[in-house]
N, C-alpha and C positions, 0 to 999 in steps of 0.2 A: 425576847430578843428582837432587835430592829437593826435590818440594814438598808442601806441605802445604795449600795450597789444595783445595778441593771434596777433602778426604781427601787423605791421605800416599798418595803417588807417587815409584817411582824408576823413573828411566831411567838405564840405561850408554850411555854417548857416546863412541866411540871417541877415541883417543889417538894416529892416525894422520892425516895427507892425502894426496889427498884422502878423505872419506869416502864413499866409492860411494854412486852415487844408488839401491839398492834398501833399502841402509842408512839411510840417510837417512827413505825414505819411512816404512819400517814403525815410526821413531822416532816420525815426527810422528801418523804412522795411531794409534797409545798415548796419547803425549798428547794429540789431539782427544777418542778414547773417552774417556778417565778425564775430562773437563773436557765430556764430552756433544755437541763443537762439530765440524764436518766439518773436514777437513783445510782446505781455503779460508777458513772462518771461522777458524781457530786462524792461519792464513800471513797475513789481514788484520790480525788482532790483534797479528803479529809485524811490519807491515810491509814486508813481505817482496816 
């Protein structure tokens, strides 16, 4: 996944289920840093 938002960002996202929750986390713990937001702020943003 690539965005470009707040700067060019890739993340790998596995191709597997499920995706283990420590996988998971250190996904989202990247994208909050690169986007400045805490894991909870970036999970409200998603809805989640």
């Amino acid at each position: 996944m690539t965005t470009q938002r707040d700067g060019e960002n890739h993340e790998v996202i596995p191709f597997h289920h499920p995706i283990e929750t420590g996988t998971l986390s250190s996904i989202l713990k990247r994208i909050a840093a690169h986007h400045g937001l805490t894991v909870d702020d970036l999970l409200k943003m998603l809805e989640l």
